[in-house]
C-alpha positions as CSV (number, residue, x, y, z in Angstrom):
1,X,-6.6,-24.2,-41.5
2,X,-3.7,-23.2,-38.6
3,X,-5.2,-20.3,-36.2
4,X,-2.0,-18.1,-35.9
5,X,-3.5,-16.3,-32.6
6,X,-1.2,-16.0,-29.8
7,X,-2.3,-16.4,-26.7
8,X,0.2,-13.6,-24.5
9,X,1.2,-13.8,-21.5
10,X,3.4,-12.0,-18.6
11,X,6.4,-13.5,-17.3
12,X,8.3,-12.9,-14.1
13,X,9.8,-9.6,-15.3
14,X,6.1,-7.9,-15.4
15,X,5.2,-9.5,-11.5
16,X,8.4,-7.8,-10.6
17,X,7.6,-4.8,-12.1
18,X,4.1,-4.8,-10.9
19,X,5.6,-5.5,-6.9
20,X,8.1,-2.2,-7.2
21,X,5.7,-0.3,-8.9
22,X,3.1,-1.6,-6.2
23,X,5.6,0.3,-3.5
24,X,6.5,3.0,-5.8
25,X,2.9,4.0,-5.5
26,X,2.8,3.8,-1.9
27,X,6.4,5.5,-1.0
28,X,5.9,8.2,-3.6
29,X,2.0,9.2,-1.9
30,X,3.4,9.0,1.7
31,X,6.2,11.4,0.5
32,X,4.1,13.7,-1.6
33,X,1.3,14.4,1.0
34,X,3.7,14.5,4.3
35,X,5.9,16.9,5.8
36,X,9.3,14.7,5.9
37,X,11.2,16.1,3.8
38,X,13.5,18.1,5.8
39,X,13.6,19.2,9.4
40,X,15.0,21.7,12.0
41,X,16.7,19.6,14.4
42,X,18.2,22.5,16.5
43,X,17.9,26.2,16.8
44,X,15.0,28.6,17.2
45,X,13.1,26.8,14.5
46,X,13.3,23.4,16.3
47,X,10.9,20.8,15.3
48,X,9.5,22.4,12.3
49,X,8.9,20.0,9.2
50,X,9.2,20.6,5.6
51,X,6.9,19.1,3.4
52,X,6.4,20.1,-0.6
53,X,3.2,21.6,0.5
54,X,3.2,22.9,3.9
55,X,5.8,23.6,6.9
56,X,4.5,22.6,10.0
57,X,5.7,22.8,13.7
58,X,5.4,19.6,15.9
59,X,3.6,21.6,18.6
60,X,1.3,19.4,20.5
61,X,-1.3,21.5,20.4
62,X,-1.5,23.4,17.1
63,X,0.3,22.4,14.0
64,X,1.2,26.0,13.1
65,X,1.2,24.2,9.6
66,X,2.1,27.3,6.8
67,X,1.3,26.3,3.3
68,X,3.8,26.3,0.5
69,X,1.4,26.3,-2.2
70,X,2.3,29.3,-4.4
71,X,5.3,30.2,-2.5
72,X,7.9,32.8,-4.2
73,X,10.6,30.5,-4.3
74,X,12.3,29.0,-7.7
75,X,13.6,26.0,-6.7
76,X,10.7,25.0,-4.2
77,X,8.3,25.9,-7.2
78,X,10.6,23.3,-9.4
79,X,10.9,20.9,-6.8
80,X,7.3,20.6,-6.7
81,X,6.4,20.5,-10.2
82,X,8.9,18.3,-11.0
83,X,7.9,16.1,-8.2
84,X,4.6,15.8,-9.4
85,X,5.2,14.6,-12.5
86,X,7.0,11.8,-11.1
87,X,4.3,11.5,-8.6
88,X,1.3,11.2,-11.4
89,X,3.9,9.0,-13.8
90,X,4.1,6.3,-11.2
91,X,0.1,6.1,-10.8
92,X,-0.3,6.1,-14.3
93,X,2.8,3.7,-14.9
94,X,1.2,0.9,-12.2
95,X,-2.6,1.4,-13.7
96,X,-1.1,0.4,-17.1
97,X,1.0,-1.9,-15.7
98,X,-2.6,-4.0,-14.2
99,X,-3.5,-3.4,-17.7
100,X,-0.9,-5.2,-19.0
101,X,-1.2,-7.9,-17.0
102,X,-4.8,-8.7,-16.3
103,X,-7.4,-7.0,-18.9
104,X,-8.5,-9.2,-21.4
105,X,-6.8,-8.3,-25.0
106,X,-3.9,-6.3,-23.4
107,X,-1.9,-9.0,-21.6
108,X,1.3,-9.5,-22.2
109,X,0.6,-6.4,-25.1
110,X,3.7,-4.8,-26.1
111,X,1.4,-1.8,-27.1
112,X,0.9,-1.7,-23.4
113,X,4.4,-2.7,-22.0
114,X,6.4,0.2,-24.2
115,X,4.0,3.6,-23.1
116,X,4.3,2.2,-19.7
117,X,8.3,1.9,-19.6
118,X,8.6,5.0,-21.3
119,X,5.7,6.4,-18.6
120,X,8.8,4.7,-16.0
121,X,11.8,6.4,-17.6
122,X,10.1,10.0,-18.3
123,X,8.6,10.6,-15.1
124,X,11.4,9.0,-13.4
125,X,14.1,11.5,-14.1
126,X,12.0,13.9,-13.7
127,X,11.1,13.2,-10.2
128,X,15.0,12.0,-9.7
129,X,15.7,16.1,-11.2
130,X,13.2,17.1,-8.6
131,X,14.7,15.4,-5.7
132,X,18.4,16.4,-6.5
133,X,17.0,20.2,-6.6
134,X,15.2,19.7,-3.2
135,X,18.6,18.4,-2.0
136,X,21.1,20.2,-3.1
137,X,19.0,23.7,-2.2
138,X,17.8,22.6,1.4
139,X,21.2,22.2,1.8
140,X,22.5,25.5,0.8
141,X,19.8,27.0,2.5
142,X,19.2,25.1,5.7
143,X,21.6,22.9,6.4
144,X,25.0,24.7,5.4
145,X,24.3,27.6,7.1
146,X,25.6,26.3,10.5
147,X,28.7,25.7,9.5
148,X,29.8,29.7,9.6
149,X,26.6,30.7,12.1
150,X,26.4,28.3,15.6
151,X,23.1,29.4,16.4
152,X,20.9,28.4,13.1
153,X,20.8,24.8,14.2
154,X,20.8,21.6,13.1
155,X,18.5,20.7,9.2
156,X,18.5,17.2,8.2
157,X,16.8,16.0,5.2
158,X,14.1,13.7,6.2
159,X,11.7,9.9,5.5
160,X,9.3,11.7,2.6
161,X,13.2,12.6,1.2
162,X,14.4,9.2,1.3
163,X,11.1,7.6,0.7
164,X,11.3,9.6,-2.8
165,X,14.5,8.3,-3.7
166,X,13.3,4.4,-3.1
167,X,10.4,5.1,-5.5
168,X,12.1,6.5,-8.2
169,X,14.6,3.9,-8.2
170,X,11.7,1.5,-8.2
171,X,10.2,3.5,-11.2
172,X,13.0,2.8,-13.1
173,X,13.8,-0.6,-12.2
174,X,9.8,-1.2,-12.8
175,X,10.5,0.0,-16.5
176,X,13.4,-1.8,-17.4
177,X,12.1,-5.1,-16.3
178,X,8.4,-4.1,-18.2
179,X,11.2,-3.9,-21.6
180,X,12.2,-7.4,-20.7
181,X,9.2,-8.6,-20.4
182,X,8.0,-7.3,-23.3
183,X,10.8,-8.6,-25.4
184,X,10.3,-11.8,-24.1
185,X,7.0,-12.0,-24.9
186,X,7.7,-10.9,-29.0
187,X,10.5,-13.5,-28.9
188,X,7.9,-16.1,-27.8
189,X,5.4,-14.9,-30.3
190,X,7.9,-15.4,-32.7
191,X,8.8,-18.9,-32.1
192,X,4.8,-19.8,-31.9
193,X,4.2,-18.9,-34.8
194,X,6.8,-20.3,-37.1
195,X,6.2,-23.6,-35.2
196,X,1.9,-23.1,-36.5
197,X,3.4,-22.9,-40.2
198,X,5.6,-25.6,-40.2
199,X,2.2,-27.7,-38.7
């Protein structure tokens, strides 16, 4: 009698995968617990920092830190709830993703591979809806302002901003090449197993 098991495997696609989402991970918690994401430049708010959470003064005494937690304003409310769901969906997509390629019984598992591309694409465009709301509203509130007042000063978006972007693209990226992998890996199942009945 011919075992039909199938030993799986993961294949370049999943290493990838498991590299971006490695610096997903650590992009997305530098942006989600520092105060980068925009700053006063110029004007008599100079050096203050905007994080999700908290605004905070680069004094070099105090941090004159304010928190943002529960702060009455839509889109900041949105930005960090949408944010967050990106934040938690790349945790949860990398933990699946080590899953998939080391647990014994799940490797190579296209009943792992699927719920964690799909964790990828969800929380991705979420956290991409977040981050153009952050944008385009610091923007209109901070930034633009200067243009018809000279003395508001100089906003910038800042590193936690751009740091979000690179790990939401990695997200992504991360879940399309966990798809390709998995494919590949039903393809090869496929072929070893109608090689063991022809044996």
């Amino acid at each position: 009698m011919v075992s039909t098991m199938v030993e799986h495997s993961t294949g370049l696609y999943a290493k990838l995968a498991l590299g971006l989402l490695s610096i997903s991970t650590l992009f997305a918690w530098i942006a989600y617990t520092c105060t980068g994401w925009g700053e006063a430049v110029s004007g008599p708010l100079a050096g203050t920092h905007y994080g999700l959470w908290r605004v905070c003064s680069d004094n070099k005494y105090t941090p004159g830190c304010v928190t943002t937690d529960g702060w009455a304003n839509d889109w900041y409310a949105a930005s960090q709830a949408l944010v967050t769901f990106g934040f938690f969906g790349i945790n949860a997509a990398l933990v699946l993703q080590m899953v998939y390629m080391f647990k014994p019984g799940c490797v190579g598992s296209i009943e792992v591979a699927v719920p964690t591309a799909l964790i990828c694409f969800i929380t991705g465009l979420l956290y991409l809806i977040g981050i153009i709301v952050y944008g385009a509203k610091f923007g209109e509130d901070f930034v633009n302002p200067a243009d018809s007042d000279p003395n508001w000063g100089e906003y910038k978006l800042g590193y936690s901003f751009a740091l979000s972007v690179v790990a939401l693209v990695f997200e992504l990226v991360a879940g399309l090449l966990l798809i390709l992998d998995a494919k590949a890996n039903v393809v090869n199942t496929c072929e070893t197993s109608a090689r063991s009945c022809h044996t």
